[in-house]
C-alpha positions in Angstrom: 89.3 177.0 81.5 86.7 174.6 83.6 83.3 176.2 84.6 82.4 174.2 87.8 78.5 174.2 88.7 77.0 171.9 91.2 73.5 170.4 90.1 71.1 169.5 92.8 69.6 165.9 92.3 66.7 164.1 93.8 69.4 162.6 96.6 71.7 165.0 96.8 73.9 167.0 94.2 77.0 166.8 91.6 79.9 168.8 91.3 81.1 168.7 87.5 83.2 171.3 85.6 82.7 172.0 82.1 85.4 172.2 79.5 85.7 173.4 75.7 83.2 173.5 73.1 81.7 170.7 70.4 80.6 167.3 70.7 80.3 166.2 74.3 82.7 163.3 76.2 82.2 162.6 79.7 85.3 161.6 81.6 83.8 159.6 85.1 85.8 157.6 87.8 84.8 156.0 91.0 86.0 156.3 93.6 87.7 159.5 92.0 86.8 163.0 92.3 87.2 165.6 89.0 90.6 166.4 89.7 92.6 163.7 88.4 91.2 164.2 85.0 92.1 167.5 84.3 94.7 167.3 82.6 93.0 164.8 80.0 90.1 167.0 80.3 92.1 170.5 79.2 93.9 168.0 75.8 90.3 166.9 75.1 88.4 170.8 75.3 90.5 171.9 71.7 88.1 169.6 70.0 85.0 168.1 72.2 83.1 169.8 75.1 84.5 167.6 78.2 82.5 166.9 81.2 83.9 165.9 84.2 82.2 165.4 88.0 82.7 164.5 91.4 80.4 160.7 91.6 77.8 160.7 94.2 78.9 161.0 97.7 82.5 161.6 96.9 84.3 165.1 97.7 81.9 168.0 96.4 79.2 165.8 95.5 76.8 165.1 98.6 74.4 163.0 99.1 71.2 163.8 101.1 71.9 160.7 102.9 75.1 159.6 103.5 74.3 155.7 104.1 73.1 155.1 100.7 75.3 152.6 98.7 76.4 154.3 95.7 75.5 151.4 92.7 76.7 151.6 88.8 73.3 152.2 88.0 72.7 155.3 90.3 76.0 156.8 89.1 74.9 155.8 85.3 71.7 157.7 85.9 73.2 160.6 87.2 75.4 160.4 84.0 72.0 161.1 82.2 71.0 163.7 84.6 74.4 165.9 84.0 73.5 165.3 79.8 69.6 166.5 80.8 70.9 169.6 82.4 73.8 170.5 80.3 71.2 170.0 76.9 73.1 167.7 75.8 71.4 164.5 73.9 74.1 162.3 73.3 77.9 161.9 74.6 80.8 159.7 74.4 82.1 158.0 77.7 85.2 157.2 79.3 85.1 155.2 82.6 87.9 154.2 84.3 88.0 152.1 86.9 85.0 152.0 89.3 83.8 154.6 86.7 84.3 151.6 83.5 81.7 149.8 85.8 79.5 153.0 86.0 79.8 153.3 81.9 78.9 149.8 81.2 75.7 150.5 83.1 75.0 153.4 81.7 75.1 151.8 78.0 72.5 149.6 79.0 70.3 151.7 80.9 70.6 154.8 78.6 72.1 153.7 75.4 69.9 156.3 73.3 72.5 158.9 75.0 75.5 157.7 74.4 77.6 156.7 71.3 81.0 155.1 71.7 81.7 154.0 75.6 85.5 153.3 76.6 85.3 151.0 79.5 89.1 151.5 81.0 90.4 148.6 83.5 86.9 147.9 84.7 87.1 145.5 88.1 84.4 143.4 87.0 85.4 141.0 89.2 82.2 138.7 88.2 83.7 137.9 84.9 87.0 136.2 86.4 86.7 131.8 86.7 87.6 132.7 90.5 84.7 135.7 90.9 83.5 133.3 94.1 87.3 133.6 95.5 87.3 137.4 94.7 84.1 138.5 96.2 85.3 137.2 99.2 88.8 138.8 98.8 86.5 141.9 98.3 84.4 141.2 101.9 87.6 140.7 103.3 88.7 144.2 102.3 85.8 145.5 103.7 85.4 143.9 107.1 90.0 145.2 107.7 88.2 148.8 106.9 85.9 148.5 109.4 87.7 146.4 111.3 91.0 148.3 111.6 90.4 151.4 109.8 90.8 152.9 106.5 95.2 152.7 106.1 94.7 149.2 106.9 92.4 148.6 103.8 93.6 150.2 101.7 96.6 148.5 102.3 95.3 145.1 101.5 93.1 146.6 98.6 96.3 147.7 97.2 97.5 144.1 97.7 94.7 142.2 96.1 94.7 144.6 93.2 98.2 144.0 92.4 99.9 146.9 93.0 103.2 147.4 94.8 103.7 148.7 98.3 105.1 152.7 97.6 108.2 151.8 99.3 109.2 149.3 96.3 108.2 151.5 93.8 109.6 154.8 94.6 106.1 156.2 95.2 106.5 159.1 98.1 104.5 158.3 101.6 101.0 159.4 101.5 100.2 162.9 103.3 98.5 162.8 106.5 94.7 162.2 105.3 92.0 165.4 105.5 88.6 165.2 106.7 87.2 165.0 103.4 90.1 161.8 102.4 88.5 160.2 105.4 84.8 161.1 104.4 85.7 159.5 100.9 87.6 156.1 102.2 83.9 155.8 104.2 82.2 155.8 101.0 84.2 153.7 99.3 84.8 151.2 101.8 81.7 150.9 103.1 79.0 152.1 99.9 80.8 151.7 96.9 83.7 149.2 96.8 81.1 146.2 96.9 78.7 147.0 95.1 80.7 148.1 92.0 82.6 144.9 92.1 79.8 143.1 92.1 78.3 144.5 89.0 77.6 141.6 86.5 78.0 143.2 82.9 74.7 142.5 80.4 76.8 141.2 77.9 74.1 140.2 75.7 72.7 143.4 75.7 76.2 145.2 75.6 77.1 143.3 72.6 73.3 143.6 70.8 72.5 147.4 71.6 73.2 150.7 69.8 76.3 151.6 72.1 79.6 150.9 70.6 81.7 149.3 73.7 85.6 149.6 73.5 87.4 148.0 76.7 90.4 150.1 77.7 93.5 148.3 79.0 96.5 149.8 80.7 100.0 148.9 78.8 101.7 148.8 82.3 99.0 147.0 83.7 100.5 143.6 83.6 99.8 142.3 86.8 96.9 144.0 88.1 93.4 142.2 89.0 92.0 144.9 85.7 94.1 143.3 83.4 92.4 139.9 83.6 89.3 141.5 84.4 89.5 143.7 81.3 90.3 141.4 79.0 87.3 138.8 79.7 84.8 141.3 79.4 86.6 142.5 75.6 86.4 138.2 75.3 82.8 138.2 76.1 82.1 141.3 74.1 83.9 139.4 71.0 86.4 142.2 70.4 90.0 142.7 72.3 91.7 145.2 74.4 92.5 148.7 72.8 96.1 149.5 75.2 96.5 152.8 76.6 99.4 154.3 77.8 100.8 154.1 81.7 99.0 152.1 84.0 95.4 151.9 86.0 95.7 155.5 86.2 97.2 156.3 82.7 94.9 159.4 81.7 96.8 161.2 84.6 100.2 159.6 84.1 100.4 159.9 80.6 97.4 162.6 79.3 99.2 163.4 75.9 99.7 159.8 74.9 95.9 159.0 76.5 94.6 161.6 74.6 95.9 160.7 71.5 94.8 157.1 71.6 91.1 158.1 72.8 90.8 160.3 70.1 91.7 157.5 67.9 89.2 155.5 70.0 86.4 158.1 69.6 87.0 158.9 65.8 87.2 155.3 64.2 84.4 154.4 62.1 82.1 151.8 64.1 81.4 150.1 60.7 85.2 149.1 60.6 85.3 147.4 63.5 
């Protein structure tokens, strides 16, 4: 059973729920709210207590004001805020997504409170031998959403990413957005898609500090901008891929067979690798 609590922040305040019992994990997306990792999360509580939250300026997590782009290293800070305020010292991460970006900053900005970091399908976009074409794919994106409105990017996010229209892949049409679907598109569009993308990695400093850095990549992901993307940063880091079942959003496709490989993840011996 979650406990939800809100905690108020210099800027604004996070939503997080808190799950189970143990050493802690902290399960962060971005764009994505809580939700889509409960499942994963309620696996995870037998053995770990699980931490999951709402990233600034998305669904119950406001910010005081709303214009402020929402950076890997602000979420990564407020990763260490949540830790300060639940007493906790340490944690292991899982990023996924816009949230891999957050965790690779946060294990070079905090890495005294974290110990092993799973960095799943991270769009580092920066890392790719075409990062000059894809920023401006990225610009693109941004200038259809406030161009033409949020369906329209999306649309051609969706494209540039790689995945398939719903009609070709059985997918039912999205609901008729809320308030607060439209309130989020905003952020991402306009604060949070560019800025995450453009997050260079500190390699150097990924590869020479304390954290251990394990890139997550989707077995289903063939064909997906995170698949090259993941793969050059596990090249740079001088380790591979660690495959996870489903897709770019495997932990909620698959959270059995996700589990199970991020305990594995979590519990090898560092001095193996």
């Amino acid at each position: 059973m979650a406990e939800s609590h809100t905690l108020k922040t210099a800027d604004g305040a996070l939503y997080h729920e808190v799950r189970g019992s143990g050493p802690a994990l902290v399960l962060t997306g971005a764009p994505m709210d809580a939700k889509p990792f409960a499942a994963l999360a309620d696996l995870l509580a037998a053995e770990r207590t699980v931490i999951t939250h709402d990233p600034r300026g998305i669904g119950r997590s406001p910010l005081d004001d709303p214009g402020r782009d929402s950076t890997p290293e602000l979420r990564a800070d407020d990763l260490a805020a949540l830790l300060d305020a639940l007493g906790f010292e340490r944690a292991d991460l899982l990023g996924s997504s816009g949230g891999a970006v957050t965790a690779l900053a946060a294990a070079v900005r905090h890495p005294a409170r974290l110990g092993t970091v799973v960095a799943h399908e991270p769009p580092v976009l920066e890392v790719l031998p075409d990062a000059a074409r894809q920023r401006a794919a990225t610009d693109a994106i941004i200038a259809t959403y406030h161009r033409d409105g949020a369906a329209a990017a999306f649309a051609a996010f969706a494209a540039n990413a790689g995945f398939p229209p719903p009609e070709e892949d059985g997918r039912a049409p999205e609901p008729e957005p809320t308030e607060q679907d439209r309130a989020d598109a905003h952020r991402f569009f306009a604060h949070e898609l560019g800025p995450t993308t453009r997050h260079v990695p500190d390699v150097a400093a990924l590869r020479s500090g304390p954290v251990r850095v394990v890139v997550g990549l989707g077995a289903a992901s063939s064909g997906l901008l995170t698949d090259p993307t993941s793969r050059a940063l596990a090249a740079a880091l001088g380790t591979g891929p660690v495959v996870f079942p489903g897709g770019h959003g495997g932990f909620a496709e698959d959270p059995a067979g996700f589990a199970d490989v991020l305990r594995r993840v979590l519990d090898r011996d560092p001095a193996r690798d």
